[in-house]
C-alpha positions as a Markdown table, in Angstrom:
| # | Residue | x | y | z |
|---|---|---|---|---|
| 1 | Unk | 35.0 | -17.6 | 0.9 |
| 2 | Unk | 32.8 | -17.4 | -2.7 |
| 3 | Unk | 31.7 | -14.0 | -3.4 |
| 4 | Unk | 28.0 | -13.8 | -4.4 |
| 5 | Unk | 27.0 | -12.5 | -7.7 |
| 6 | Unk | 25.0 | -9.6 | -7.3 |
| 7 | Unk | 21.5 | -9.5 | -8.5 |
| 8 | Unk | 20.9 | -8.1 | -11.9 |
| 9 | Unk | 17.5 | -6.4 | -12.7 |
| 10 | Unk | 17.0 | -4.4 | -16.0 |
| 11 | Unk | 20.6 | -4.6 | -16.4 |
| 12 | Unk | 21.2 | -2.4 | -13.1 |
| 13 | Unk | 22.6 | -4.3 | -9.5 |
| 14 | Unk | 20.0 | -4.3 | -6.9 |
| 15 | Unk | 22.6 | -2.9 | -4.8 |
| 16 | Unk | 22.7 | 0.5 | -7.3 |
| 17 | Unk | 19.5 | 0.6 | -7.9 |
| 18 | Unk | 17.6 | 3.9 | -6.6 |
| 19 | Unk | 15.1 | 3.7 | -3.5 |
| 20 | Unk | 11.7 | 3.9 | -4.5 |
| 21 | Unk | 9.4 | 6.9 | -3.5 |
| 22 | Unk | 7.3 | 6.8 | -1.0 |
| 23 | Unk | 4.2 | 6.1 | -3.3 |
| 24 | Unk | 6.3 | 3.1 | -4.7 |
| 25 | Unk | 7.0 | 2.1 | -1.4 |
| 26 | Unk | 3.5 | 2.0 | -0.4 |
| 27 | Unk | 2.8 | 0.1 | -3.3 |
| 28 | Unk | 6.0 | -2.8 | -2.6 |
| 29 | Unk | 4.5 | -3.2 | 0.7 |
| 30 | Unk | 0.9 | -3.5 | -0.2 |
| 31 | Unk | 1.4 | -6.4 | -3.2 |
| 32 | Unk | 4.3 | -8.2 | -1.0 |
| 33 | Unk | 1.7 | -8.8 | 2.3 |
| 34 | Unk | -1.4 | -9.3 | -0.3 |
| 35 | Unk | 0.6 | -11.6 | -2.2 |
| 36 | Unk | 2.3 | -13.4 | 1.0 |
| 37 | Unk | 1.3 | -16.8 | 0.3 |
| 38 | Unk | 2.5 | -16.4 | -3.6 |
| 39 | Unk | -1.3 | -15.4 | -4.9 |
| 40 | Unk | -0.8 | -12.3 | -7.4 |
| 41 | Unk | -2.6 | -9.3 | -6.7 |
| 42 | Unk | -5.2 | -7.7 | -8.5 |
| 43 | Unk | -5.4 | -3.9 | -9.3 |
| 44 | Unk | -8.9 | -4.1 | -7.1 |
| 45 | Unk | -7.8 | -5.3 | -4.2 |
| 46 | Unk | -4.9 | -3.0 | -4.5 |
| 47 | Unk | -7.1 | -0.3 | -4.8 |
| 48 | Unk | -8.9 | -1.1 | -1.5 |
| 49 | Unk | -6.3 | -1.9 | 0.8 |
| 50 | Unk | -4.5 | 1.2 | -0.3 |
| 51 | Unk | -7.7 | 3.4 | -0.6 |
| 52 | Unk | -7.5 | 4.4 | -4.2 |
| 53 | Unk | -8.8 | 4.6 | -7.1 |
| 54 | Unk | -8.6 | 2.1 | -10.1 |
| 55 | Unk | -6.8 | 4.8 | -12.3 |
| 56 | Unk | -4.0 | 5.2 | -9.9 |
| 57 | Unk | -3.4 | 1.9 | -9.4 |
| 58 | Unk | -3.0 | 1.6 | -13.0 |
| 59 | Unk | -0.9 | 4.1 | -13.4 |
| 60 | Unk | 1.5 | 3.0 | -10.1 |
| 61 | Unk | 1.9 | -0.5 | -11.4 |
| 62 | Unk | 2.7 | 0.0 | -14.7 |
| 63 | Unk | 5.3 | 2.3 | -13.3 |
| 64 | Unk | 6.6 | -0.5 | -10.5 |
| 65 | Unk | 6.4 | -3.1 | -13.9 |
| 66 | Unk | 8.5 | -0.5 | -16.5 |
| 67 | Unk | 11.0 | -0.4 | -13.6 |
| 68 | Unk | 11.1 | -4.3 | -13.0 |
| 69 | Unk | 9.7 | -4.8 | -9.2 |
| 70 | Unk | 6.3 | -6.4 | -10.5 |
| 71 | Unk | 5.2 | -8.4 | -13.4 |
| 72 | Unk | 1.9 | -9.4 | -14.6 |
| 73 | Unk | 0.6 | -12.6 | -13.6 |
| 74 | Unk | -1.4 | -15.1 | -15.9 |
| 75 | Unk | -4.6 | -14.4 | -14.1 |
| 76 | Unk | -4.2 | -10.7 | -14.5 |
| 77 | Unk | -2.6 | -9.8 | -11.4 |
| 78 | Unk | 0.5 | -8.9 | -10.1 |
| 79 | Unk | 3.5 | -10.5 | -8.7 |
| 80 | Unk | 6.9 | -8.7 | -7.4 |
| 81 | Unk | 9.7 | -9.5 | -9.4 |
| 82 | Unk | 12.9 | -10.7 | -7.6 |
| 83 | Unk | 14.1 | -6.9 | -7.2 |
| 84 | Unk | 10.4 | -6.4 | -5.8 |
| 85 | Unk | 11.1 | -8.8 | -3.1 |
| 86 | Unk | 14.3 | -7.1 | -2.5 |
| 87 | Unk | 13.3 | -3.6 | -2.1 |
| 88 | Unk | 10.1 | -4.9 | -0.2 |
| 89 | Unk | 12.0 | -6.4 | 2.2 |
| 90 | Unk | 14.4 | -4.0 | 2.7 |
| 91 | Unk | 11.4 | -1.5 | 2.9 |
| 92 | Unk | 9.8 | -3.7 | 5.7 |
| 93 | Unk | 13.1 | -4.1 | 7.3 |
| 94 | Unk | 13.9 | -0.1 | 6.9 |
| 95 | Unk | 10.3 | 0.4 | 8.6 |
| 96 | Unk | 10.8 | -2.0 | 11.6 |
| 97 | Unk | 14.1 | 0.0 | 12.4 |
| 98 | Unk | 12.8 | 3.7 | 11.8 |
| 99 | Unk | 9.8 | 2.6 | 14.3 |
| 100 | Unk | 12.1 | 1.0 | 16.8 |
| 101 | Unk | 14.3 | 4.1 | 17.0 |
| 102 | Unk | 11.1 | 6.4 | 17.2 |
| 103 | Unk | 9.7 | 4.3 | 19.7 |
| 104 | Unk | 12.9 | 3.6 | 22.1 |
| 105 | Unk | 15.0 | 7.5 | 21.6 |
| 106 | Unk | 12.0 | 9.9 | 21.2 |
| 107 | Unk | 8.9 | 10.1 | 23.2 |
| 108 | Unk | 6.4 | 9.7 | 20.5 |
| 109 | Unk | 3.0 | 8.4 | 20.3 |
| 110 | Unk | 1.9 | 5.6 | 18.4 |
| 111 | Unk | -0.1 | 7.6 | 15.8 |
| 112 | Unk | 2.8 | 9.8 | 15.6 |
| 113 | Unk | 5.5 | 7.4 | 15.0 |
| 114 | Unk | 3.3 | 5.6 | 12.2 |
| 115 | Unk | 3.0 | 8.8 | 10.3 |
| 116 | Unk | 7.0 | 9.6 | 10.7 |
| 117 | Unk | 8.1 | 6.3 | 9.9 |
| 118 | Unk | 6.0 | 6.8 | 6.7 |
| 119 | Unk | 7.7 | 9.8 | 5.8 |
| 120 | Unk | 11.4 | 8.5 | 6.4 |
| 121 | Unk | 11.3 | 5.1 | 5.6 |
| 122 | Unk | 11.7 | 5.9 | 1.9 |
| 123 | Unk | 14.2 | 8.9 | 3.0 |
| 124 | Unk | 16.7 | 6.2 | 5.1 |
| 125 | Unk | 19.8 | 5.4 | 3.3 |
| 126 | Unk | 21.7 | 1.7 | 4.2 |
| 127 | Unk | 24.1 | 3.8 | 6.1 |
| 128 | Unk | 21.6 | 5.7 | 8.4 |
| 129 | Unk | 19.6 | 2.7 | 8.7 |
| 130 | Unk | 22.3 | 0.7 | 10.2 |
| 131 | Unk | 23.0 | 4.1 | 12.7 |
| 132 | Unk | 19.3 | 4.0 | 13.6 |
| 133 | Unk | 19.7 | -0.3 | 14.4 |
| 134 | Unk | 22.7 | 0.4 | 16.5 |
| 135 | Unk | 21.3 | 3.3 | 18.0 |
| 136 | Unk | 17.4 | 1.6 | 18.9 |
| 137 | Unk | 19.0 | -2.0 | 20.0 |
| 138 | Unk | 22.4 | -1.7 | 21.7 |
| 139 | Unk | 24.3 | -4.7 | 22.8 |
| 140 | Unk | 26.2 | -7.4 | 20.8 |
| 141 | Unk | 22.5 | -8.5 | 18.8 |
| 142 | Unk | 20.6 | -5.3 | 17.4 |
| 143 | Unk | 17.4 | -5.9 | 16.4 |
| 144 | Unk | 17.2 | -9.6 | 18.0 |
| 145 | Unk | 13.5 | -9.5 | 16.6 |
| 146 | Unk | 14.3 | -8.7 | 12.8 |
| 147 | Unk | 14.6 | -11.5 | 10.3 |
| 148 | Unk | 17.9 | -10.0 | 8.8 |
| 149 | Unk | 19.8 | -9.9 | 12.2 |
| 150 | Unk | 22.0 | -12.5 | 11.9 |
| 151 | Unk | 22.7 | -10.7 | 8.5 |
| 152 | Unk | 23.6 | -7.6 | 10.5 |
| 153 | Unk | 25.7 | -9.7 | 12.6 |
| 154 | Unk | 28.2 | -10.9 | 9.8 |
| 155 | Unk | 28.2 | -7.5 | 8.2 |
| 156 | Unk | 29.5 | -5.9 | 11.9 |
| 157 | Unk | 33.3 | -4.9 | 11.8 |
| 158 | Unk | 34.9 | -7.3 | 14.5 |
């Protein structure tokens, strides 16, 4: 079986690479469904769909672009880098199982477990995440409804 090389951003593995904060993660999520059909994203439209002002934005994104999840675009916007997709995927991914786990072990509303899974997502290691999966979809498949399961599947000890 070939070993994949990990992938290599700013000379750091993905895999070692730190969560980002909450902010950050707001950020991730916001430019990877903006730019889902591969358009970059402009610091405006940013701005609106995260309710903000042009100055933050600015500030956030040259953050996410010194630590190599976005980079500028040709027509002035923003694209994530491969490490962006990564971390916005696993962000996405984190969120679906933090929710699922609200939703199915505590008896929370709706409003309520949007505002926790905002808190926690960015607080979630790998480890606890994978806890939270087993613990929100029991049975051979967890999560039958995330894109990653079969991922989950191979990673399962036998």
């Amino acid at each position: 079986m070939a070993t994949e090389e990990p992938a290599v951003v700013n000379d750091t593995p993905i895999e070692q690479r730190r969560i980002p904060s909450q902010g950050e993660a707001r950020y991730l999520e916001a430019i990877a469904t903006l730019g889902r059909s591969g358009t970059s994203v402009t610091g405006a439209a940013l701005a609106r769909s995260l309710d903000v002002s042009a100055p933050t934005v600015h500030e956030m994104v040259r953050r996410l672009a010194r630590d190599g999840f976005i980079e500028r675009t040709t027509d002035r916007g923003w694209r994530l880098t491969r490490a962006g997709h990564h971390e916005a995927t696993a962000l996405r991914r984190r969120r679906h199982v933090v929710e699922q786990f609200l939703r199915t072990v505590l008896p929370l509303s709706s409003d309520e477990i949007a505002s926790e899974a905002e808190l926690l997502v960015t607080a979630v290691s790998p480890r606890l995440e994978e806890h939270l999966r087993q613990a929100s979809w029991p049975g051979e498949r967890p999560c039958e409804t995330s894109p990653l399961a079969d991922h989950v599947q191979r990673l399962a000890p036998r």
